[in-house]
N, C-alpha and C positions, 0 to 999 in steps of 0.2 A: 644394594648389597644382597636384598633378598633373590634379586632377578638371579644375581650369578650363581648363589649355591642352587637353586631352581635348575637352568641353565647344564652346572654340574653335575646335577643328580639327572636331567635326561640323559645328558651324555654319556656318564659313567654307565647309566642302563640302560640304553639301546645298545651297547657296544657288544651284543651276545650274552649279556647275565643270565638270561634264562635258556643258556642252549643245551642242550641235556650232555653234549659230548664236554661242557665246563665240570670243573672237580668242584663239589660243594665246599672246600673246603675256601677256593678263590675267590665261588660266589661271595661265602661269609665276609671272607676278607673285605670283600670289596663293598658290601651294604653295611661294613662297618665304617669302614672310609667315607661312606654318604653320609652315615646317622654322624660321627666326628663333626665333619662338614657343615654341617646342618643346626647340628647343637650348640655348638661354635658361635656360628654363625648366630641363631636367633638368644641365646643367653648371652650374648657379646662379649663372651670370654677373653680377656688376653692374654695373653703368654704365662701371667704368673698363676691367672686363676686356674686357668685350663688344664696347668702341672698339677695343682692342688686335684682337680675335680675329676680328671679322666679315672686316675687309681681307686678312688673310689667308686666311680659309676662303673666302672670295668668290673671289678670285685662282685657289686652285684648283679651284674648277668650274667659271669661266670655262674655264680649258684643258681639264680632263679635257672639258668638253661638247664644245669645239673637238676633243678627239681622239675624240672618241663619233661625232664627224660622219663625218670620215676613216675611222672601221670600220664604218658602215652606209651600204655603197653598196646601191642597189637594183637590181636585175634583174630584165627583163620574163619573159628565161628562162635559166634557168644553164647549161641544156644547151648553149644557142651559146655561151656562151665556150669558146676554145682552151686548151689546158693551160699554154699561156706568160703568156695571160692570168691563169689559175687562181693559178697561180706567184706572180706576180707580187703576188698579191690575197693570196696567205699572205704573203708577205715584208710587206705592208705592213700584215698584219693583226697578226703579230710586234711590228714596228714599232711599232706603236701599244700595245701590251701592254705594253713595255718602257720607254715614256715615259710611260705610265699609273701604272708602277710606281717610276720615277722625280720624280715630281712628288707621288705621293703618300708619301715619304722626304721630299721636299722640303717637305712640310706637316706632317710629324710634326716634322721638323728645328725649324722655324721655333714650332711649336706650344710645343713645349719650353722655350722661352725665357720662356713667360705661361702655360701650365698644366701640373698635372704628368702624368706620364706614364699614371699612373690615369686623369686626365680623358681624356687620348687615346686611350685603349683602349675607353674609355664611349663617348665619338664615336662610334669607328669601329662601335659598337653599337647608341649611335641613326641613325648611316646606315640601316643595317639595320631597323631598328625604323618609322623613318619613312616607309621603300620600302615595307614589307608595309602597312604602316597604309594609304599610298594603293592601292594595288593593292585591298586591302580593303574601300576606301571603294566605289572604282570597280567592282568587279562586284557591291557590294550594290546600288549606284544602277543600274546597269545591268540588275540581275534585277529589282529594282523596276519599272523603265522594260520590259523585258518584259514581267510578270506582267499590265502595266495594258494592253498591248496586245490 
């Protein structure tokens, strides 16, 4: 079982995920459709659990994305920022750590109630698992898309 969602997450991304003329908004679509797949798959969700468990794992990466936004401000140059600026940009980079770390107690909290504490600890390992997987995916495709240059 593991083979096929493997299987489907090459396929779903070689299929152009990372082509620049795609709309980020399809890519998103679509490495959510993988992490589903995946998670699915290795927590061996069924039907009823999955209903339970998606509303909630959704919820939380709605927010954590929304506090992902709040801590990547961009700068054209950091040296013009003033140190009250600077200040200012640690405080709310705190800020954001601490509500990060809050919400995700809040999804263990919540988790607890439909899986057990084993499968949350597995999660929070295919987070991990499924981060490296696309980083993975993306500078194979990438050295590909070089090498044919």
């Amino acid at each position: 079982m593991k083979k096929i969602v493997l299987i489907l997450f090459v396929i779903l991304f070689s299929s152009n995920m990372m082509s620049q003329k795609e709309d980020k908004d399809a890519q998103r679509e679509r490495i959510k459709a993988l992490k589903v797949a995946f998670f699915t798959q290795e927590l061996n969700l069924n039907d009823k659990l999955a209903e339970k468990f998606w509303p909630i794992y959704n919820e939380y990466e709605t927010k954590r994305r929304e506090l992902h936004k709040r801590e990547h401000i961009e700068f054209e140059n950091i040296e013009c920022i003033n140190e009250a600026k600077a200040n200012d940009l640690l405080d709310e980079f705190l800020t954001v750590e601490s509500e990060e770390y809050k919400i995700k107690k809040q999804l263990f909290r919540e988790l607890k109630q439909i899986i057990s504490a084993k499968d949350i600890i597995k999660l929070h390992k295919l987070e991990d698992e499924f981060h490296k997987k696309l980083i993975k995916e993306y500078r194979s495709k990438r050295d590909r898309k070089d090498s044919s240059e």
